[in-house]
C-alpha positions in Angstrom: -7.7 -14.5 10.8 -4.8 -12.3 9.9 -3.9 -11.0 14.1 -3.3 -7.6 12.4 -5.2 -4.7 11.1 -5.6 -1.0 11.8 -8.5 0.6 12.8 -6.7 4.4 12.6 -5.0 5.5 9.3 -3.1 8.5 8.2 -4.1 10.3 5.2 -2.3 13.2 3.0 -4.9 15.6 1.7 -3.8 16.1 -2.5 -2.3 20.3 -2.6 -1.6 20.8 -6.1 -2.0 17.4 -7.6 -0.1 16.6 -10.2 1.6 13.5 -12.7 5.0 13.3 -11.2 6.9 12.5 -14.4 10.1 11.1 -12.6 7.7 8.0 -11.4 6.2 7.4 -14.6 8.9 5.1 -15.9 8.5 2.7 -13.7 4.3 3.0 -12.9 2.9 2.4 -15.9 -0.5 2.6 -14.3 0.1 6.6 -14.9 -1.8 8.0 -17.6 -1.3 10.9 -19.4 -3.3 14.4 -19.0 -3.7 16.9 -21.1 -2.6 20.1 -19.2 -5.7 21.9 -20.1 -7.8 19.4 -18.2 -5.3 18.8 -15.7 -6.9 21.7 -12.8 -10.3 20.4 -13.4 -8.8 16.5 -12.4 -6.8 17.5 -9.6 -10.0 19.3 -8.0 -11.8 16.3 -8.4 -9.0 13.9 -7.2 -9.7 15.9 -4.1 -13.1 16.2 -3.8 -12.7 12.2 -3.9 -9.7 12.3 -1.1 -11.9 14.0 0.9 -15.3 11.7 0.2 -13.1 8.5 0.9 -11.7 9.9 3.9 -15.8 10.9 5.1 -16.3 7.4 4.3 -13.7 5.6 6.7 -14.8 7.7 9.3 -18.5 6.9 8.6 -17.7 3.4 9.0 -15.8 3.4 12.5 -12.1 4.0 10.8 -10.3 6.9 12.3 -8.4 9.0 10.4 -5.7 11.9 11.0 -5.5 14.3 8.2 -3.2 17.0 6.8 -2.5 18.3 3.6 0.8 17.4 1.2 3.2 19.9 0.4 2.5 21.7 -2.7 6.4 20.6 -3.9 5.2 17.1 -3.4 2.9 15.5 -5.6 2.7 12.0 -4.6 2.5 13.1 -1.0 -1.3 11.2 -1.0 0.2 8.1 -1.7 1.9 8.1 2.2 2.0 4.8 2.6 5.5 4.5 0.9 7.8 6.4 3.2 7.0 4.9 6.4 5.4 2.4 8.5 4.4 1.6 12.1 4.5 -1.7 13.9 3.1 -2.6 17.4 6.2 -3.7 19.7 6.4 -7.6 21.3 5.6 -9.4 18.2 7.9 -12.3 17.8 11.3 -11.4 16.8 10.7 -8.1 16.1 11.2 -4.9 18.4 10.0 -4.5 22.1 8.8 -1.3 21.6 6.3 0.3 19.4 7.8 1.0 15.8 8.1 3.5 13.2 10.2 3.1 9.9 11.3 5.2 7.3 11.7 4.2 3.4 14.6 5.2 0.9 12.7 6.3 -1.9 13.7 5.5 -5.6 12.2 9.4 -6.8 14.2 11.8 -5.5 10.9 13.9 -5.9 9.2 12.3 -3.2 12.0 12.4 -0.6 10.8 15.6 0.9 7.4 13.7 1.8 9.4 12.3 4.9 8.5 15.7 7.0 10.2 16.8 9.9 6.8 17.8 11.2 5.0 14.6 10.2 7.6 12.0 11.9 7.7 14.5 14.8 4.2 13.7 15.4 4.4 10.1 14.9 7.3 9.6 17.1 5.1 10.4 20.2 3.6 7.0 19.6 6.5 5.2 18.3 9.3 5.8 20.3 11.6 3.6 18.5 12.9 4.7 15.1 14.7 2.5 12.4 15.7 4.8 9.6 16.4 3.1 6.2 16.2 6.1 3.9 20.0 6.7 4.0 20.4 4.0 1.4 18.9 6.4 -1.0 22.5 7.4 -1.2 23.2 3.8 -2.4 21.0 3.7 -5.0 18.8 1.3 -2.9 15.0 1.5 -2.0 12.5 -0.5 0.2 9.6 1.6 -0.5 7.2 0.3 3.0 3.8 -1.1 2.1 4.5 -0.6 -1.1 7.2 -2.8 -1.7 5.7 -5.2 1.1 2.6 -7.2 1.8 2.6 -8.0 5.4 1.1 -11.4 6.7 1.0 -10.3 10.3 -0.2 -13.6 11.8 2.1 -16.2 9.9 5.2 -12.9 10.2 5.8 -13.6 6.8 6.7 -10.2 3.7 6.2 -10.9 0.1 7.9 -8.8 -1.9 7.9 -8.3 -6.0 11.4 -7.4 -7.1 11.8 -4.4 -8.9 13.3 -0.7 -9.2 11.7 0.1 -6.0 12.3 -3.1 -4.0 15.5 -4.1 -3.5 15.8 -7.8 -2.5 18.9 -7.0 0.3 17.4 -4.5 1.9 13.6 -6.3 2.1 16.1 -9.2 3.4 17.7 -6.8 6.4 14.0 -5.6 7.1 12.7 -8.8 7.2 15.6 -9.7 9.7 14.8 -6.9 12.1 11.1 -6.5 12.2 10.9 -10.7 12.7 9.2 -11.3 9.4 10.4 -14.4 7.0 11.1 -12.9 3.3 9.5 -14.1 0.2 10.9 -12.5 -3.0 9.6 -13.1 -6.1 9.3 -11.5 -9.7 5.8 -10.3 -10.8 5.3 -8.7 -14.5 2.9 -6.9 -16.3 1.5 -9.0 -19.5 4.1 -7.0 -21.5 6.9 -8.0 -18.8 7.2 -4.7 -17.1 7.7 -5.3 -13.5 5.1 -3.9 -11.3 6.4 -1.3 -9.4 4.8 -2.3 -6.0 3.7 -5.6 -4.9 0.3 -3.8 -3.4 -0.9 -3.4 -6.8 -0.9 -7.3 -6.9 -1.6 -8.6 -3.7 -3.4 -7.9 -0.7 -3.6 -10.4 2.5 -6.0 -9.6 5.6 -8.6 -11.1 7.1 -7.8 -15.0 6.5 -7.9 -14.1 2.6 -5.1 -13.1 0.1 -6.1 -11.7 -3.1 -2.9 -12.2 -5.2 -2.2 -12.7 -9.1 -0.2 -16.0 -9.2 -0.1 -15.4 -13.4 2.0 -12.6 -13.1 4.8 -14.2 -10.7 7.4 -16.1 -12.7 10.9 -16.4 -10.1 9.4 -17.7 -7.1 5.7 -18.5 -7.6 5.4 -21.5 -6.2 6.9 -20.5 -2.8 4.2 -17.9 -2.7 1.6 -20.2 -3.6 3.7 -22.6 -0.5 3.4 -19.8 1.8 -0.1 -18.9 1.5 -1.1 -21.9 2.0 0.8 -23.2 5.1 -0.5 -19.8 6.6 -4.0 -21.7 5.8 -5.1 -18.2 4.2 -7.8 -18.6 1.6 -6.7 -17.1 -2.2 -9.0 -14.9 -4.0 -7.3 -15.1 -7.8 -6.7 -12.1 -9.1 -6.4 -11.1 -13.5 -3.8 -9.1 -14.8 -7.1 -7.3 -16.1 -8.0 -6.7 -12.9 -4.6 -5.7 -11.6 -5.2 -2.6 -14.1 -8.6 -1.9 -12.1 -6.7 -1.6 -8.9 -8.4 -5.1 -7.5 -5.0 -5.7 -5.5 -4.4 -2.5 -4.2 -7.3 -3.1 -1.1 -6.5 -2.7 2.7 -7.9 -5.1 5.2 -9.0 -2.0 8.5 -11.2 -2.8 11.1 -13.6 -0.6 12.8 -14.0 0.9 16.5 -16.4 -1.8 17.0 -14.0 -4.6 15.8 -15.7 -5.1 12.5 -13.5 -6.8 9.6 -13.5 -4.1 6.2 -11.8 -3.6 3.1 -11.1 -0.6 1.8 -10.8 -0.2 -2.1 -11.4 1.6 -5.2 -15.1 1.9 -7.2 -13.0 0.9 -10.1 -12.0 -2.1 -8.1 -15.0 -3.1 -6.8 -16.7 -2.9 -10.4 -14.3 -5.0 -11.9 -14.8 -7.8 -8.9 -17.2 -10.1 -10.1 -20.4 -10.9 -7.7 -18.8 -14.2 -6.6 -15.7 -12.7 -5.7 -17.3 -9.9 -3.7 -18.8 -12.6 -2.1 -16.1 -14.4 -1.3 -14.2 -11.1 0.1 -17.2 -10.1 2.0 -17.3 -13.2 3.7 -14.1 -12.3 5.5 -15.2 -8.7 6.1 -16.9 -5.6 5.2 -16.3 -3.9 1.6 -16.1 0.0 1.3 -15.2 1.4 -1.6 -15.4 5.0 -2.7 -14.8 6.9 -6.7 -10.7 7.3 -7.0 -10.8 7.4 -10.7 -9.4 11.1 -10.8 -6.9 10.3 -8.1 -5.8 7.3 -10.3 -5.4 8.7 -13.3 -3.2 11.3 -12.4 -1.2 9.3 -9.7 -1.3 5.6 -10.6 -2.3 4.4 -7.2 -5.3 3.5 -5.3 -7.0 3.1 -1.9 -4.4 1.5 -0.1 -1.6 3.4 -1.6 -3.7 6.6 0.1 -3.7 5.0 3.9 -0.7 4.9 6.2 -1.9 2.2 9.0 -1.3 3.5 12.6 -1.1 0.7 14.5 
């Protein structure tokens, strides 16, 4: 069992919803809307914020809420700009963690809120700040850019615009985590722009697309295993139905879950649900609206407070 997995999240209600075109060049999972559809979508992409959010509470997740900035239309996706980490886990801080992302789109900058960290810093009294390396033209974009094996303290990261191998290095070094880097492409070659869109590890299971890793598959495929994690195979077809972009959550009662899309969970086939579900709960809710207009998913919506 992966030692790790929150039971309280942070979500960003959607105010104004919108395609951010500065991220589209490097998520091609964005899709184009017309603007005279483009009201009717973003009311529904909340309507479905709000249903998933309804539906981790119904299942024993708890869940702060506020609403994005209307200048800030990837604000949902919160899980990119920071991250929290329980203190006295081997080699990494003593005390209760928070950290803060440089982010490659300088339009989504302003989601790190004065108001938001404020709040957060309450629990997590000790701060590491990366997001000064924007000025370098460096970013580390959190859970996004890393897929955390708590238990074996091991980040894989796929390299790309967003994920800057250094800087994943100088993370790695001082949260206590051992750094795997690797290169993981689209069937086209594209890069994909986080590694959560290909992998997700909790729960004793990983659910990873070894076809799409060329630099550094097999110490992936070393890793998992020596962590004795079992490997749900995931398609580049499914990558595009958001099948990697789960997040393993337990309940108030200490029930195992994953959190994903509808999309996701229709393009799982029955023995693959099976095989997840023997490791812990599904719940999956309708995203579609929320990933059409933002190119993410589920987990790209939840901001684990441990």
């Amino acid at each position: 069992m992966t030692a790790r997995a929150a039971s309280h999240v942070l979500m960003i209600e959607p105010v104004e919803f919108r395609p951010n075109q500065e991220t589209k060049a490097s998520n091609v999972f964005q899709q184009d809307i017309a603007p005279a559809d483009l009201g009717a979508l973003a009311a529904e992409a909340r309507r479905q914020h709000r249903v998933f959010r309804d539906l981790l509470i119904e299942n024993g997740v708890a869940v702060t809420v506020t609403r994005s900035h209307p200048d800030t239309p990837d604000a949902p996706f919160c899980n990119n700009w920071f991250s929290t980490h329980p203190g006295g886990a081997p080699g990494g801080p003593a005390e209760d963690t928070m950290v803060l992302y440089p982010l490659l789109a300088t339009t989504r900058r302003t989601e790190r809120r004065g108001d938001l960290i404020a709040m957060l810093r309450d629990r997590y009294p000790n701060l590491i700040d990366y997001s000064g390396h924007e000025r370098e033209g460096r970013f580390l974009e959190s859970t996004g850019s890393l897929c955390l094996d708590d238990q074996a303290r091991v980040a894989y990261a796929a390299l790309s615009a967003r994920t800057d191998r250094g800087l994943a290095e100088t993370w790695a070094r001082s949260l206590g985590y051992r750094l795997v880097a690797f290169r993981a492409t689209d069937a086209g070659g594209t890069p994909y722009y986080h590694t959560n869109v290909m992998m997700f590890i909790g729960h004793g299971l990983a659910g990873v697309c070894l076809e799409s890793i060329g630099e550094g598959r097999d110490a992936v495929a070393a890793a998992l295993a020596d962590a004795g994690l079992e490997i749900l195979p995931i398609s580049r077809t499914q990558i595009l139905a958001y099948c990697g972009n789960c997040l393993p959550l337990r309940n108030d009662l200490g029930e195992p879950l994953f959190a994903m899309s509808t999309a996701a969970y229709d393009a799982f086939r029955g023995a693959e649900r099976a095989t997840i579900e023997r490791h812990g709960r599904i719940v999956h809710a309708d995203l579609s609206a929320i990933e059409q207009i933002g190119g993410g998913s589920a987990r790209c919506l939840l901001g684990e407070l441990f």
